[in-house]
Rosetta silent file (secondary structure, phi, psi, omega in degrees, C-alpha in Angstrom):
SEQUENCE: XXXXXXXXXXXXXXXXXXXXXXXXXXXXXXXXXXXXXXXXXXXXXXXXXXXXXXXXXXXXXXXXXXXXXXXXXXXXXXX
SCORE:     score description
SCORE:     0.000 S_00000001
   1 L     0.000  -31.410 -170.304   13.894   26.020  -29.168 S_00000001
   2 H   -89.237   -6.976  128.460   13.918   22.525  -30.331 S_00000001
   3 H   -24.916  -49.048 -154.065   17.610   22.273  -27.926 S_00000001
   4 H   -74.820  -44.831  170.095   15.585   23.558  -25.309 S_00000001
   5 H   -41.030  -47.007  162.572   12.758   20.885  -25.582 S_00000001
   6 H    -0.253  -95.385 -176.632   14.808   17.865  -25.790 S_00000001
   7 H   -66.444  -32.406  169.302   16.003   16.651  -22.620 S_00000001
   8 H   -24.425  -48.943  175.419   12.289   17.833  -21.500 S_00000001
   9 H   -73.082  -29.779 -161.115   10.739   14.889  -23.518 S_00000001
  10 H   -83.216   -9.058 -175.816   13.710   12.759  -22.103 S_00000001
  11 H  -104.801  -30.358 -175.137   13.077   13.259  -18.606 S_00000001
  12 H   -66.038  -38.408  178.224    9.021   13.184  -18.937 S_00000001
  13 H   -54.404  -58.308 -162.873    9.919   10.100  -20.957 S_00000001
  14 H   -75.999  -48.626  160.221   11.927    8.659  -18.122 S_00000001
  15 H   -31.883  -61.816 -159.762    9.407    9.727  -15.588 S_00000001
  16 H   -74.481    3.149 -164.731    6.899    8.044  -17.179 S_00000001
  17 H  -104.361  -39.865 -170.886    8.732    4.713  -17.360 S_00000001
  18 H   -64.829  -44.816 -164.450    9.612    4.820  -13.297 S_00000001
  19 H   -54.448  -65.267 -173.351    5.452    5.686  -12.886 S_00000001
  20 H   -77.633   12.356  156.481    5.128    2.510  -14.730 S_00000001
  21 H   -95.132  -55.461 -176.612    7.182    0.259  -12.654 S_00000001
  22 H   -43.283  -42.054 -171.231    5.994    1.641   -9.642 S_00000001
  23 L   -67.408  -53.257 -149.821    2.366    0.724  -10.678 S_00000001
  24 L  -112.314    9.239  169.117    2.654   -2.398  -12.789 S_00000001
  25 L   -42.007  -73.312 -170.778    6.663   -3.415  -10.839 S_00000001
  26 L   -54.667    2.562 -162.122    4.518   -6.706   -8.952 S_00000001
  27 L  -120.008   28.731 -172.136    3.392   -8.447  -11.799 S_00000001
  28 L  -115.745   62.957 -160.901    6.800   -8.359  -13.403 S_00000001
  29 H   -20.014  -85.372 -170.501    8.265  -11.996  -12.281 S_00000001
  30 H   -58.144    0.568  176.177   11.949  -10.822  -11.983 S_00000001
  31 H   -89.387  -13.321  179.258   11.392   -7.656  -10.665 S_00000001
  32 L   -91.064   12.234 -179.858    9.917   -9.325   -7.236 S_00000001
  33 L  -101.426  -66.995 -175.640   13.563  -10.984   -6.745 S_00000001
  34 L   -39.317  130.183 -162.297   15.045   -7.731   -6.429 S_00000001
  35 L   111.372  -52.887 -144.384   15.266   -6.604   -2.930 S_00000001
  36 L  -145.173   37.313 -168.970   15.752  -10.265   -1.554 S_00000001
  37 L   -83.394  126.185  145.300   18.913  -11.152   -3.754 S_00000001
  38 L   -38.043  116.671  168.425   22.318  -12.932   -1.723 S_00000001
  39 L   116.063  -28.760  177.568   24.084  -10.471   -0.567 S_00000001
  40 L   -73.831  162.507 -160.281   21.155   -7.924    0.402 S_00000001
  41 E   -90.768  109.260  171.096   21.654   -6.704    3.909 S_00000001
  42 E  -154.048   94.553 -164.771   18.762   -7.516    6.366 S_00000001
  43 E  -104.971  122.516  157.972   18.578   -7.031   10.312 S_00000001
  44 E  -158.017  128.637  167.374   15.642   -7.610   12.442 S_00000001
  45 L   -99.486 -159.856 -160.348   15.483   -7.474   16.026 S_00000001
  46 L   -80.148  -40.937 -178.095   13.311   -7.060   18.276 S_00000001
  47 L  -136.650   -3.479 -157.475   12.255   -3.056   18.142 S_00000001
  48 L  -117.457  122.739  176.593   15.180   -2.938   15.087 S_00000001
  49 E  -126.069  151.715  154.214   14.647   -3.193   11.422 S_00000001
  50 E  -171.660  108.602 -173.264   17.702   -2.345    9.170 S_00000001
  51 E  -109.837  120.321  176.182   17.847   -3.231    5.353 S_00000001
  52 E  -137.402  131.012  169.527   20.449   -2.445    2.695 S_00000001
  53 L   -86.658   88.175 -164.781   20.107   -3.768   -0.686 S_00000001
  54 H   -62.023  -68.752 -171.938   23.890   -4.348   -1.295 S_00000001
  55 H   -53.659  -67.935  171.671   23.445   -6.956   -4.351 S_00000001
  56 H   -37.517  -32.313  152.745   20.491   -5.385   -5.785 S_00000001
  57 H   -44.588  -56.986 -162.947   22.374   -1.795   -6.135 S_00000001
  58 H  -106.088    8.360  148.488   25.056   -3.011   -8.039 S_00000001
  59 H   -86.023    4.786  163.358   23.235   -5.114  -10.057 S_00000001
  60 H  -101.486  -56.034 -179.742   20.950   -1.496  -11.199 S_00000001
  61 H   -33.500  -90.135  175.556   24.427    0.432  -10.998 S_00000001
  62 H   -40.319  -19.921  165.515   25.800   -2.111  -14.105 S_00000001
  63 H   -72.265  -39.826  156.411   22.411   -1.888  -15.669 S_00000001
  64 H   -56.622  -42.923 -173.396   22.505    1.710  -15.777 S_00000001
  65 H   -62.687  -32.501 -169.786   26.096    1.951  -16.676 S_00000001
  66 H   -62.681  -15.791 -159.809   25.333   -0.444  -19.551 S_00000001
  67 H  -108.057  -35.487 -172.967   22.423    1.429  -20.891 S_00000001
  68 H   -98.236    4.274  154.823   24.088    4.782  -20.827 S_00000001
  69 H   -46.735  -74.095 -172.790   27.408    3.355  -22.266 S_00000001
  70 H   -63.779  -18.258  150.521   25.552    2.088  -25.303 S_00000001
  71 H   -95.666   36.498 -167.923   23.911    5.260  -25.594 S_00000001
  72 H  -111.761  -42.567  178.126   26.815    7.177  -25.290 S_00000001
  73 H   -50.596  -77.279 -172.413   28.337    4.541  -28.198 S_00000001
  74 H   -55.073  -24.490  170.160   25.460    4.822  -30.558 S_00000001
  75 H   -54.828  -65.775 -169.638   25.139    8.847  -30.462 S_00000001
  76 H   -53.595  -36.111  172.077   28.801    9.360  -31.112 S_00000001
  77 L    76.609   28.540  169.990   28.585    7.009  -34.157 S_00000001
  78 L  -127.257 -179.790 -140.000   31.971    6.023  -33.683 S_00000001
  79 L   -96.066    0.000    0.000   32.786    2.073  -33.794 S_00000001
């Protein structure tokens, strides 16, 4: 049972970390650069909005990879 429970805390965990960006995200100096980085994407006409965060992606993509690399290192224990 304590298999099944696991990833349960890890996603409630994970949840609860997103919840708390979302909420408390403005008052986080570097987190208000994101979005408006060189390199994001941003069209506005006239009746036309179109926005792609280009930089900002692949600057979370390598943050993610980085985070589950090292915990993909430290589980495995091996050097």
């Amino acid at each position: 049972m304590e298999n099944f429970a696991k990833p349960f805390l890890i996603l409630s965990f994970l949840f609860l970390c997103v919840g708390l960006l979302i909420l408390y995200g403005n008052k986080i100096p570097f987190l208000n650069y994101l979005g408006k980085l060189p390199g994001d994407l941003r069209i506005e006409k006239e009746n036309f909005r179109f926005y792609f965060p280009l930089t900002t992606s692949i600057l979370v993509s390598i943050l993610i990879s980085l985070i589950l690399f090292l915990i993909q290192k430290f589980k495995s224990g091996s050097p």
